[in-house]
C-alpha positions in Angstrom: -21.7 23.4 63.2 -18.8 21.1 63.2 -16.8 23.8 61.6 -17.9 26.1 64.3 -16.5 23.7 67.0 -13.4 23.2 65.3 -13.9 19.4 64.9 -13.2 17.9 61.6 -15.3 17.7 58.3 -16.3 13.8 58.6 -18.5 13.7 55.0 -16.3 12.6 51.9 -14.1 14.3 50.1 -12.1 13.2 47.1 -9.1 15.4 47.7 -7.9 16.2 51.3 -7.9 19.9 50.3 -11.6 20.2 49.8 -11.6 20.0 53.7 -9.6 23.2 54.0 -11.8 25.8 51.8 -13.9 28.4 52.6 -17.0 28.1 53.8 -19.3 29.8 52.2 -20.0 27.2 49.3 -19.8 23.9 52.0 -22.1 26.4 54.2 -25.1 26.4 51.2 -24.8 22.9 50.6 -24.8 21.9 54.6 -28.2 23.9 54.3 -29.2 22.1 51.3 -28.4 18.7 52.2 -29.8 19.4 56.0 -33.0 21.0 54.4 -34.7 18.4 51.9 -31.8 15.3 52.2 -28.5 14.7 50.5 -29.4 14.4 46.3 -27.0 16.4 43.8 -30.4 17.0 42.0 -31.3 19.1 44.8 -27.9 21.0 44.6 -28.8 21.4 41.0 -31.9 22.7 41.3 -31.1 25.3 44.2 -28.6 26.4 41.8 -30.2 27.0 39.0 -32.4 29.0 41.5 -29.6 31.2 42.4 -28.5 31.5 38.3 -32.1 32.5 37.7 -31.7 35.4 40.0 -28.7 36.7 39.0 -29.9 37.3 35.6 -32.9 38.9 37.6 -30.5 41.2 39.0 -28.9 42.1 35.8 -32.7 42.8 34.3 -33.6 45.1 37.2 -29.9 46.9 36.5 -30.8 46.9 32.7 -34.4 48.6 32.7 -33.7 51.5 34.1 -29.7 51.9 32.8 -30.8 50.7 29.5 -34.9 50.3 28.9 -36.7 47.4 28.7 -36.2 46.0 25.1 -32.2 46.5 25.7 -33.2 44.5 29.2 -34.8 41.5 27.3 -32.2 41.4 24.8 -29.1 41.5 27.1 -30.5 39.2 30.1 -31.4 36.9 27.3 -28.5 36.8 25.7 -26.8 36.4 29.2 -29.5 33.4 29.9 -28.7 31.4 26.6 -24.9 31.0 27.8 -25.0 26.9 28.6 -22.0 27.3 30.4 -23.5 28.4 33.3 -26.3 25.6 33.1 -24.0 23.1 33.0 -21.8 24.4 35.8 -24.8 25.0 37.7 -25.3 21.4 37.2 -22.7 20.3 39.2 -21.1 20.8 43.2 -19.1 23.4 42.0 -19.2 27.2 43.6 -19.1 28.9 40.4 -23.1 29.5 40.7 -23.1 30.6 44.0 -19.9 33.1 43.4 -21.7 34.3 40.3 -24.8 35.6 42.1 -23.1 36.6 45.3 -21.0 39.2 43.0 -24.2 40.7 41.3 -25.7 40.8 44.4 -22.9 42.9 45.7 -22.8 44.9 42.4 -26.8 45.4 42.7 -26.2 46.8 45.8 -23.8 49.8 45.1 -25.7 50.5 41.7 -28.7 51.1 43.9 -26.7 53.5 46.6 -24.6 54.9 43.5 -27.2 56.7 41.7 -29.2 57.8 45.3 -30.6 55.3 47.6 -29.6 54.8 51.1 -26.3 54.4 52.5 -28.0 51.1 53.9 -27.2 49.6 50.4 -23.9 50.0 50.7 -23.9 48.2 54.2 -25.8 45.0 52.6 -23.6 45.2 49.7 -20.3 45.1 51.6 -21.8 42.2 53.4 -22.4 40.3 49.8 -18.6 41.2 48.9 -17.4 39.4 52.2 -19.6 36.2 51.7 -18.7 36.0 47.7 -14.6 35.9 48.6 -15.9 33.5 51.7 -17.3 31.3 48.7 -14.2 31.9 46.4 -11.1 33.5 47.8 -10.7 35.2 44.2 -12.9 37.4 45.9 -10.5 38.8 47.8 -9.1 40.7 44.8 -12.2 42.6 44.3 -12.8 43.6 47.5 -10.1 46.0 47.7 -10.7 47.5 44.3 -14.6 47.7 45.1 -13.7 49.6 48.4 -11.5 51.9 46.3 -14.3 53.0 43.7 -16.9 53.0 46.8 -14.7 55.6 48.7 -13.9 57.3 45.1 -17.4 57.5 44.3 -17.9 58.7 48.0 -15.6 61.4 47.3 -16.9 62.7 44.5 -20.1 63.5 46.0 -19.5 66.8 46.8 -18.1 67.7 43.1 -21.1 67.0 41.0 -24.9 67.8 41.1 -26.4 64.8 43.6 -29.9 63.8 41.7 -31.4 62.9 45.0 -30.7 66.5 46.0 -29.4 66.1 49.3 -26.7 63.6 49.4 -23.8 65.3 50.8 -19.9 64.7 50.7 -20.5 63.4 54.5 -23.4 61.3 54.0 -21.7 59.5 50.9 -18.7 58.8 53.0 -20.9 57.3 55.5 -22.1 54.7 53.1 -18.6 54.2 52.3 -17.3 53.3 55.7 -20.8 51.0 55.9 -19.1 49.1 52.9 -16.1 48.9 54.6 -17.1 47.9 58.1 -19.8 45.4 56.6 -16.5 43.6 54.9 -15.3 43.1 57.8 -17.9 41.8 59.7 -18.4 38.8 56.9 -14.7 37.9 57.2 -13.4 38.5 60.6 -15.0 35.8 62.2 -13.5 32.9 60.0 -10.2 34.9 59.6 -9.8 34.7 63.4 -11.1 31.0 63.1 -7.9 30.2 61.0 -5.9 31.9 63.4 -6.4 29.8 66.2 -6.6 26.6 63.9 -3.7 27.6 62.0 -2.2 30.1 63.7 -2.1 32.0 60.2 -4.7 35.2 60.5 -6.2 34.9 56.9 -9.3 34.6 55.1 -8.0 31.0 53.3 -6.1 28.6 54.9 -5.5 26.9 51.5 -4.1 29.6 50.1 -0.6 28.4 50.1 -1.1 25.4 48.8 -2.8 27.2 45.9 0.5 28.9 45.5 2.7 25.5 45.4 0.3 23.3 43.3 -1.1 25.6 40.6 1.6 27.9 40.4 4.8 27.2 41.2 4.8 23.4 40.9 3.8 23.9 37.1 6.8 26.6 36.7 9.2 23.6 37.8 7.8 21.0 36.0 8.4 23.6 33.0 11.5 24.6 33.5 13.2 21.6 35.0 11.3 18.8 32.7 10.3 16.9 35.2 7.3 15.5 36.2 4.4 17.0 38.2 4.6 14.9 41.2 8.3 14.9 41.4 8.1 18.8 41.1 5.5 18.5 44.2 7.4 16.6 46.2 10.6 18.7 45.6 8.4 21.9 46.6 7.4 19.9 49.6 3.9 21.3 49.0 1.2 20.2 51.7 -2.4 21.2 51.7 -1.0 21.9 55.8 0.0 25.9 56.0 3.8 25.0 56.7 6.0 27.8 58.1 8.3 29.5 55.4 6.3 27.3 52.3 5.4 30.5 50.6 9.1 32.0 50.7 9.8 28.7 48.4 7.3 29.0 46.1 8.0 32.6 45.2 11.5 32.1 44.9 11.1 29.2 43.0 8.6 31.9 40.5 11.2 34.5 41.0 13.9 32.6 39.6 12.5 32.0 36.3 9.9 35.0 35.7 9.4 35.2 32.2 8.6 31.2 32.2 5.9 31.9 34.7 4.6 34.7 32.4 4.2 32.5 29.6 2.2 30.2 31.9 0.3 32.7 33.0 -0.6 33.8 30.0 -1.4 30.3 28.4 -3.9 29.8 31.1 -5.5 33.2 30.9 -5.9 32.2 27.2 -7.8 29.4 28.3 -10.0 31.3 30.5 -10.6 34.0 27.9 -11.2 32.1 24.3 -11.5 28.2 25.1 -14.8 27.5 23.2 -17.6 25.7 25.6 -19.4 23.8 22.8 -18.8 20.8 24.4 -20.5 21.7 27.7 -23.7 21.7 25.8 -22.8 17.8 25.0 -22.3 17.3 28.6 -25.3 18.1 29.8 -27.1 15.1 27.8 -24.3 12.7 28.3 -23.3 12.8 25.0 -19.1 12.1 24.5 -16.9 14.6 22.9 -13.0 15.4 22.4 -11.2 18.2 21.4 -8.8 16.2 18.9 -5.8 17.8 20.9 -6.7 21.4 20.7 -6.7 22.7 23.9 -3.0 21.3 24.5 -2.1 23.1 21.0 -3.1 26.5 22.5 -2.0 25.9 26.3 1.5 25.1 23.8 0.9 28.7 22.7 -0.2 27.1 19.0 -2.8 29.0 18.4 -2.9 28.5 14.6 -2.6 24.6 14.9 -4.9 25.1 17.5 -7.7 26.7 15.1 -7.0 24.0 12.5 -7.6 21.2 14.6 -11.4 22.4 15.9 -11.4 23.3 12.5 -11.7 19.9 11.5 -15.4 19.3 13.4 -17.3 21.6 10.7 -16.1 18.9 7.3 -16.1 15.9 10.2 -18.9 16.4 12.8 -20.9 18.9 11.1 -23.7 18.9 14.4 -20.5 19.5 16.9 -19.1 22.1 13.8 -22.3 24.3 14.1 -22.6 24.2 18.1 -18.6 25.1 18.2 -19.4 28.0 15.6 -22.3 29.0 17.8 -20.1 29.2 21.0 -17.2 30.9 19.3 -19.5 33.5 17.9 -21.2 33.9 21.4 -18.3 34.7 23.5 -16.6 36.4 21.0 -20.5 38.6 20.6 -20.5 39.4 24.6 -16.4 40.2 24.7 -17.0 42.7 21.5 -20.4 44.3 22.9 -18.3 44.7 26.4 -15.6 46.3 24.3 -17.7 48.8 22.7 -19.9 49.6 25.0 -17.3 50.5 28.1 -15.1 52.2 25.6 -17.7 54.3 23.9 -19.6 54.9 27.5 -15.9 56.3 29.4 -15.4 58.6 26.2 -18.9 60.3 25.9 -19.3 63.7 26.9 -22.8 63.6 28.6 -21.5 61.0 31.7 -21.0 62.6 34.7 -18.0 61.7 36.6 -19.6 59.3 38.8 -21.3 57.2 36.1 -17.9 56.9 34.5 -16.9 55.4 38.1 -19.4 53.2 37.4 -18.6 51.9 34.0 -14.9 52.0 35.2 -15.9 49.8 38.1 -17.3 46.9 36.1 -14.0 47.0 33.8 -11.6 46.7 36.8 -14.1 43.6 37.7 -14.2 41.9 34.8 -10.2 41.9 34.1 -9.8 41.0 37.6 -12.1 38.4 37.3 -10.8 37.0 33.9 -7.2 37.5 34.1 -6.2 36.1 37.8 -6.6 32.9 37.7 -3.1 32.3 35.4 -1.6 28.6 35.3 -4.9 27.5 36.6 -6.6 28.6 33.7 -10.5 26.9 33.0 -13.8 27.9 31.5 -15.6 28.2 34.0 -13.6 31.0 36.0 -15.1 33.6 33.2 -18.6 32.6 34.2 -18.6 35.5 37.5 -17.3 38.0 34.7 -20.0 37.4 32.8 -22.6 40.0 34.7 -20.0 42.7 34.2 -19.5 41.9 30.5 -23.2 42.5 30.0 -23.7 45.3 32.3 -20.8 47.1 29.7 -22.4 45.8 26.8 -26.1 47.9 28.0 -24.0 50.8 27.9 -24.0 50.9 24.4 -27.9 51.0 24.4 -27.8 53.6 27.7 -26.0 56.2 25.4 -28.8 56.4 23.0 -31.0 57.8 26.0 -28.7 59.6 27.8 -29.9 63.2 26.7 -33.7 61.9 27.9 -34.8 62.9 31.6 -35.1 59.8 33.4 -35.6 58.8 36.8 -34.5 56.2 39.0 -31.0 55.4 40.6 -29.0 55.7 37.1 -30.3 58.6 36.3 -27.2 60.6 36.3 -25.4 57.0 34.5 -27.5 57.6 31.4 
């Protein structure tokens, strides 16, 4: 409520920025803390909640895209991931992002294959509240609107399986998505406006841009320290006019740098083995005897060498580092296959091929965006979409069987 009156946050806060984000995550644990008392084990707890239901979700999409023993399997195999537990674990948004994007996904699957453009309108309300709890939502939204209205378009050029789903009516749930955006955001985007005087959805935004972007490129190019390239930038956590005109040019002037950056963190994101979360979630220490610096240094191969070393070493942390290569490299390969065998078979219809295309466009978005700020757990909300791919390889088998349901024309 104080956020609504435009008074200050007066509860701690370990960096002055965490005063500036969204809402949506600070929302949930306002409601949380409000609702049975201030304990992260209750934060955990709610969390782990919300992870349960996402994989749920991704069951309910997988039965009927995929049957049921391809549903145990994949929501299983999306279950055992202890990434997500140990995030969940912790007051981080991750969780909350994750199921706020199946939500939204669950939502146009339903109106996609036939249901009601009332779908669409609950959907497009999930899609505002997920880039309310990350603004890396922002990014999907506009692709999502663009398949919606692609999707909505095609109507009228393909047999409907609900029989009566016209190129009008499937517009109408595309301007539902739309509007239903717009109503999750406007409010809080005219909220910054008269705080900041800046009409956007995150007022941190630019200091995104200085610290994790362009302050790094300096620090690269220049040698010099972080906090000296900070200071230099001037970058403030307060919008400040023209601050954004600085940082681009300062990423303008040495582009191919910034690429390598970008790239090193996306690197991260995409292969950094998460062995060690399972250690962290009994308290047990670990190390990664200098190998994540080796492949942020674009070492790859000394990089290798050096977890190498844990399987003649620290044969327990060997095995659980060979177990979480081989599962992300398992859910990247069953992705692969099944999106790139789904888009090339002959018996999709256009629209399911929307479909598949639609969870591709997510899951690079979602993987490859967050650059120099590279982490684990930013693939975590790609996850869903990873999975969702990976059933298409068991949807092809069945896709010359009648079925019924929403993905009926999918399959």
């Amino acid at each position: 409520m104080q956020f609504l009156r435009g008074a200050a946050y007066d509860g701690d806060a370990g960096d002055p920025v965490e005063l500036f984000r969204t809402p949506g995550y600070p929302a949930l644990l306002a409601l949380i803390y409000g609702s049975v008392g201030r304990h992260y084990g209750n934060v955990a707890l709610v969390q782990l909640i919300l992870g349960g239901a996402s994989c749920l979700g991704l069951f309910s999409i997988l039965r009927r895209e995929a049957g049921p023993g391809a549903a145990f399997l994949l929501s299983g195999f999306y279950a055992l991931d202890p990434t997500s537990t140990f995030w969940a674990t912790t007051v981080m948004a991750e969780t909350l992002f994750t199921f706020t994007v199946v939500a939204a996904l669950y939502c146009l699957w339903r109106w996609w294959g036939g249901a009601s453009w009332r779908w669409t309108l609950l959907g497009g309300v999930l899609a505002g509240l997920s880039a309310l709890v990350r603004p890396i939502g922002t990014l999907l939204l506009p692709l999502w609107s663009g398949m919606v209205l692609l999707r909505a378009w095609k109507a009228g050029s393909e047999a409907d399986p609900s029989g009566s789903r016209s190129r009008s009516a499937m517009l109408k749930g595309g301007a539902a998505f739309l509007a239903a955006i717009a109503l999750a955001l406007a409010p809080y985007m005219f909220y910054n406006l008269r705080v900041w005087g800046v009409f956007t959805l995150s007022s941190v935004d630019t200091f995104n841009l200085g610290r994790y972007h362009a302050a790094p490129l300096l620090m690269e190019s220049e040698g010099i320290p972080l906090e000296q390239a900070l200071e230099e930038l001037e970058v403030s956590y307060l919008p400040q006019p023209g601050a954004r005109g600085r940082y681009w040019a300062v990423i303008g002037q040495a582009p191919l740098t910034y690429a390598k950056l970008f790239a090193a963190g996306d690197l991260v994101v995409l292969f950094w083995p998460e062995y060690h979360r399972w250690f962290g979630l009994f308290d047990i220490s670990f190390h990664t005897r200098g190998a994540l610096e080796q492949l942020l240094s674009g070492n790859i191969a000394e990089a290798v060498k050096r977890l190498a070393g844990y399987l003649g070493d620290e044969p327990l942390t060997g095995i659980a580092l060979a177990f979480s290569i081989s599962y992300q490299l398992g859910m990247y390969g069953l992705a692969l296959l099944g999106g790139a065998r789904t888009l090339r078979s002959g018996g999709l219809t256009p629209s399911g091929k929307l479909w598949v295309l639609l969870l591709v466009l997510t899951a690079l978005v979602l993987l490859l965006t967050p650059g120099p700020v590279g982490e684990q757990r930013f693939r975590i909300p790609a996850q869903p979409a990873l999975i969702l791919l990976g059933a298409s390889l068991a949807s092809q088998r069945g896709r010359h069987r009648e079925q019924s349901g929403p993905v009926g024309e999918f399959a």
